[in-house]
C-alpha positions in Angstrom: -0.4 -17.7 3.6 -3.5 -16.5 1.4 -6.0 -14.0 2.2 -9.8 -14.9 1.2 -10.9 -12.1 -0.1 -14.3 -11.3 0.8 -15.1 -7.9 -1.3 -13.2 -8.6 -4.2 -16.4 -7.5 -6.0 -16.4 -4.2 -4.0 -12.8 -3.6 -5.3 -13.4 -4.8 -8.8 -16.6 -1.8 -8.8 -14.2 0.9 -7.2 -11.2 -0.4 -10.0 -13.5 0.0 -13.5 -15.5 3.1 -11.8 -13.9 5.3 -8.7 -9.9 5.0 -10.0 -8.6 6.9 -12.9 -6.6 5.8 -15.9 -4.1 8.3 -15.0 -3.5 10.3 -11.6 -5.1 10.5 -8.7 -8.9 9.7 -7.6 -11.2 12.6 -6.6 -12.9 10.1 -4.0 -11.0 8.0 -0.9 -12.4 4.8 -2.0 -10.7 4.8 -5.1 -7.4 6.7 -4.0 -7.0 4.0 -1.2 -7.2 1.0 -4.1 -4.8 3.4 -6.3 -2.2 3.6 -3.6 -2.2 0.1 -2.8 -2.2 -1.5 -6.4 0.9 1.2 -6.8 2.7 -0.1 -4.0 2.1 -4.0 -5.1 2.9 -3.1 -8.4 6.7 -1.2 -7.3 7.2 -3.7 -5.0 6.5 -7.1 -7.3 7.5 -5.7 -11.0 10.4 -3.1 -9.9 11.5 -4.8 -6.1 11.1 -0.9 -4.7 13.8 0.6 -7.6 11.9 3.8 -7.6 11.1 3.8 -3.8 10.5 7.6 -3.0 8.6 9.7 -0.7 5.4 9.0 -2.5 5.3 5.1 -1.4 5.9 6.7 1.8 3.0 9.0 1.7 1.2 5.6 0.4 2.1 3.7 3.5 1.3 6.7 5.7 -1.9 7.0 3.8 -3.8 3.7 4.1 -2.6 3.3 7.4 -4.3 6.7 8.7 -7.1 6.1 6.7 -8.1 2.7 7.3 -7.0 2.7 10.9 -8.8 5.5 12.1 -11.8 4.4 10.7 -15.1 2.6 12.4 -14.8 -0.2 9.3 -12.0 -2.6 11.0 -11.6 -4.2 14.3 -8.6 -3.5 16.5 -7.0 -7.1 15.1 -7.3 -5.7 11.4 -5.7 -2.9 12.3 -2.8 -4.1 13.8 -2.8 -6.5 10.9 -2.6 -3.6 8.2 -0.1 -1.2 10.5 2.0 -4.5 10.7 1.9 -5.3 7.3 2.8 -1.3 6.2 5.6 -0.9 8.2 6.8 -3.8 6.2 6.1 -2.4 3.3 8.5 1.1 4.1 10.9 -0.8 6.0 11.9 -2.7 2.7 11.3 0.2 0.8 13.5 2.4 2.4 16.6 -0.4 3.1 15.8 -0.4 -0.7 15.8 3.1 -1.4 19.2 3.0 -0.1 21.1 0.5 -1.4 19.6 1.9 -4.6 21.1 5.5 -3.9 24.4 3.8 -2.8 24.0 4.7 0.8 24.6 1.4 2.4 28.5 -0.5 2.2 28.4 -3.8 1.0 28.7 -5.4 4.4 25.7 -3.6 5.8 23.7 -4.7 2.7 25.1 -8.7 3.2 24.3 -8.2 7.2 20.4 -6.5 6.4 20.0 -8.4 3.4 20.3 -11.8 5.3 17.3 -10.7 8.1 14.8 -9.3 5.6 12.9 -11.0 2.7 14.3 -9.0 -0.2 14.5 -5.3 -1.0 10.5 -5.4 -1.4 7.5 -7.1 0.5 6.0 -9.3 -2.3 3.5 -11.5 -0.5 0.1 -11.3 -1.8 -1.3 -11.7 1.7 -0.6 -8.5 2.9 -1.5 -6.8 -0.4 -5.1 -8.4 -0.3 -5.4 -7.9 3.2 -5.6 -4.0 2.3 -7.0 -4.3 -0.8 -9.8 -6.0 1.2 -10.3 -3.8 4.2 -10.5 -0.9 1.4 -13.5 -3.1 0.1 -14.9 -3.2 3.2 -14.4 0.1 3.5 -16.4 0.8 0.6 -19.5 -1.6 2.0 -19.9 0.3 4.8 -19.8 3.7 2.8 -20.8 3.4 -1.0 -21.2 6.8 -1.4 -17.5 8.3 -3.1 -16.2 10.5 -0.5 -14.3 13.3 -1.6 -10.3 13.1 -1.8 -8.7 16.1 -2.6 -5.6 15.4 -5.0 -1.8 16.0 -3.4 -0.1 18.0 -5.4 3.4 17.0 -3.6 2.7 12.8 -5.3 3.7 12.1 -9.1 2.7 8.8 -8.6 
């Protein structure tokens, strides 16, 4: 399944001019598109290798944020929460296996029921990179984000 992406523009503006080189953003717009382009990028180019509490903090993130905002209906919500709890649920199972936690036939047994040890579809990805777009359409202005000292990521 493919998302359309309908604010791709949006995102493209908030990449080049609200999201650092390094670090975190000092505005939510561009923090939101950090987080998520962090979590695509762990999950696609390391399948969740380095899955720590930050990703979790991600997760937890962009779902408060978006969520509890005015900018999506309750069906996009769902959508993003859905597609988040994905996200950590692969990235814990691989957190695991990765710290030796799990036996080899727990891995087999979880490993069959689950996609992988990371969510890698691009649908989910754009569907949060585009609500943060929308986000951003509805208020252009940066607003402040206030950096967490607790995320090296």
């Amino acid at each position: 399944m493919k998302h359309k992406m309908r604010y791709s523009k949006n995102c493209k503006f908030i990449w080049k001019k609200l999201v650092p080189k390094q670090g975190q953003a000092d505005n939510l717009q561009g923090e939101m598109l950090r987080q998520i382009e962090r979590l695509r990028h762990e999950a696609r180019n390391n399948g969740n290798i380095n899955w720590c509490s930050d990703f979790e903090f991600f997760c937890d993130f962009l779902e408060s944020s978006l969520c509890k905002s005015d900018v999506l209906n309750s069906e996009e919500k769902t959508a993003i929460s859905d597609i988040l709890q994905r996200m950590r649920t692969a990235g814990r199972f691989a957190e695991k296996c990765h710290n030796y936690e799990i036996s080899d036939e727990e891995f087999e047994e979880e490993f069959e029921q689950r996609d992988g040890l990371a969510y890698v579809e691009d649908y989910g990805y754009d569907l949060i990179t585009d609500a943060i777009g929308a986000f951003y359409e509805k208020y252009p202005t940066p607003i402040p984000y206030q950096a967490n000292p607790d995320i090296y990521r």
